[in-house]
N, C-alpha and C positions, 0 to 999 in steps of 0.2 A: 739309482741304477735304472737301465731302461730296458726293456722287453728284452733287447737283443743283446743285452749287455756290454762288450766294450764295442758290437760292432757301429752301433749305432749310440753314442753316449751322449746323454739330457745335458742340455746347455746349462749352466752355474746358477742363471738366477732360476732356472724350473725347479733345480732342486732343494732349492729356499722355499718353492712353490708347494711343493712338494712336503716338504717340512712340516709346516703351518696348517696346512687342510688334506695331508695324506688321507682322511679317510672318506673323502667324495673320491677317490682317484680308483679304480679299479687297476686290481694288481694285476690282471691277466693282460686287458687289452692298453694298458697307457691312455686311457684316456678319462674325460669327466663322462660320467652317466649323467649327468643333468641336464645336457646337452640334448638328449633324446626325449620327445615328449610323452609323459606319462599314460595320458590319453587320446587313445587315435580310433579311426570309428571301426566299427568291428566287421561292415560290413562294407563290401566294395562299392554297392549304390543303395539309398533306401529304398525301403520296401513296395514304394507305391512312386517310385520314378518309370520311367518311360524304357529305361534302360534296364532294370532291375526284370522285369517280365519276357525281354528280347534274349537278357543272357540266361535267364533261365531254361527258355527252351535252346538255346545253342550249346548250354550246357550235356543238354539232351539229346541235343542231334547224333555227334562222333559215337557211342554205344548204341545208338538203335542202329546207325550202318552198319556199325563192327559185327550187330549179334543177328543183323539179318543175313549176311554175309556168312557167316560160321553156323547158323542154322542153312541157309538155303547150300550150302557144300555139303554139311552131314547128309540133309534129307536127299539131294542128289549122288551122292555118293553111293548111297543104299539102295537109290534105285535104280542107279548102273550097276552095285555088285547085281540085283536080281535081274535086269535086264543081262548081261554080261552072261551070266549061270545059265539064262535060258537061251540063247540065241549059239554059245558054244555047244551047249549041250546038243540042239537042232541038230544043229552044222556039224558034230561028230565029233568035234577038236578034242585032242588029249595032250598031256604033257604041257610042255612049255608055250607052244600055241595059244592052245584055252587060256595060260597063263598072263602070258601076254594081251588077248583078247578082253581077259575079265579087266586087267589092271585099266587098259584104252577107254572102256565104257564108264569104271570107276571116275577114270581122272574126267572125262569129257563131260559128264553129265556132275558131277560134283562141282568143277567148274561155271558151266551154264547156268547149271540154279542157284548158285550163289550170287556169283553175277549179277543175274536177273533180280533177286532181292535184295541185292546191295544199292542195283542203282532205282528200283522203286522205291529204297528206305532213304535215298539220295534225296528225291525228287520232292518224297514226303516233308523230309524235314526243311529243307531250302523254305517251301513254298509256307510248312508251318512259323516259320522264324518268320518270313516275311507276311503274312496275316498276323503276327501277333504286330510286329513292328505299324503295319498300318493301321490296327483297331485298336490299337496301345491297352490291350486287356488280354490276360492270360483264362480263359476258360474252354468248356469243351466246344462250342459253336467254331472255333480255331482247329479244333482236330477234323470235325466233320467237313470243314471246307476243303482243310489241306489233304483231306482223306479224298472226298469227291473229286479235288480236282489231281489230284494223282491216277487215279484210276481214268477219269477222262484222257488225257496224257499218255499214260502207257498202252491205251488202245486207240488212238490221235489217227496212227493209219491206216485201221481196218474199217473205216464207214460210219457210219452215224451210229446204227445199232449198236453196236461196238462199242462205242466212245458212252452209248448211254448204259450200259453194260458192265464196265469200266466202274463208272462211277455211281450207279446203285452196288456193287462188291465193295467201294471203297468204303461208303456211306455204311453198308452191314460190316463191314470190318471194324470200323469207329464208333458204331453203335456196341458190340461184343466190347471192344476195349472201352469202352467208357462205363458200361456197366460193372467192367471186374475192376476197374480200376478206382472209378470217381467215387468217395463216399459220402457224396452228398447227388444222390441220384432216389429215382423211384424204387430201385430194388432193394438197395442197401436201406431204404425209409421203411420197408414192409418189412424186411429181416427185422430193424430194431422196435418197431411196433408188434410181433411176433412173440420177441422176448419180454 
């Protein structure tokens, strides 16, 4: 009998087939499992391939935008309700007004700074995926670059100062995240020499 049973009925000699070696045959799917090979690699590239270092940090990219994005909305959001509170408050508004006024400064500024750290956490990762891709090595000298040169970048049209400004905050940004994060760094080596 076959999966679908009379809709679909196993041709006469299968079910000879069938007979003789029923117990390679899975009863759910109709087919032979042996078909499928037993061993297959566990991992999409090896570990010390070219590709293996590229998806790793692309894996990384889509949630460092998503959570700079939903941090830079919270922490905008918060300081439109406090901007919003103070500027109706000034201007005297009550009722539905102020109400209206607080929600405009909410949404606008919760907006903007999301925004704004979504596409510097854009710019970050692009530029990290493609420094790891052309140094075909995954370590921190990849974060400081793609850090520096982000920060050069998102200050590209206010002047030299600026752009060099830029990318000393990017460089202390990636210096602060590589000491909480990498544990194989000078802090984390005093911490376990401490102990």
């Amino acid at each position: 009998m076959s999966l679908f049973g009379d809709i679909l009925p196993i041709p006469k000699n299968e079910e000879k087939d069938q007979g003789k070696g029923g117990a390679s045959l899975s009863p759910y799917l109709n087919f032979d499992p042996h078909y499928i090979p037993k061993m297959q690699p566990e991992f999409l590239y090896p570990d010390d391939s070219h590709m293996a270092t590229t998806a790793r940090r692309s894996n990384v990219a889509l949630p460092i935008i998503g959570m700079s994005f939903m941090t830079g909305s919270g922490l905008g959001s918060m300081a439109g309700l406090y901007k919003g509170l103070r500027a109706t408050t000034l201007a005297g508004q009550t009722g539905k007004v102020r109400r209206t006024q607080v929600v405009n400064y909410v949404m606008k500024h919760g907006t903007t700074t999301g925004c704004t750290l979504g596409i510097i956490a854009s710019f970050y990762s692009c530029i990290a995926l493609g420094v790891t891709w052309i140094r075909d090595k995954e370590d921190t000298t990849n974060t400081f670059i793609a850090a520096a040169t982000t920060g050069m970048i998102y200050k590209s049209t206010a002047g030299l100062r600026s752009v060099g400004l830029g990318a000393a905050v990017g460089l202390t940004l990636a210096g602060v995240y590589t000491l909480v994060t990498d544990n194989d760094n000078i802090w984390s080596k005093a911490q376990y020499n401490r102990l």
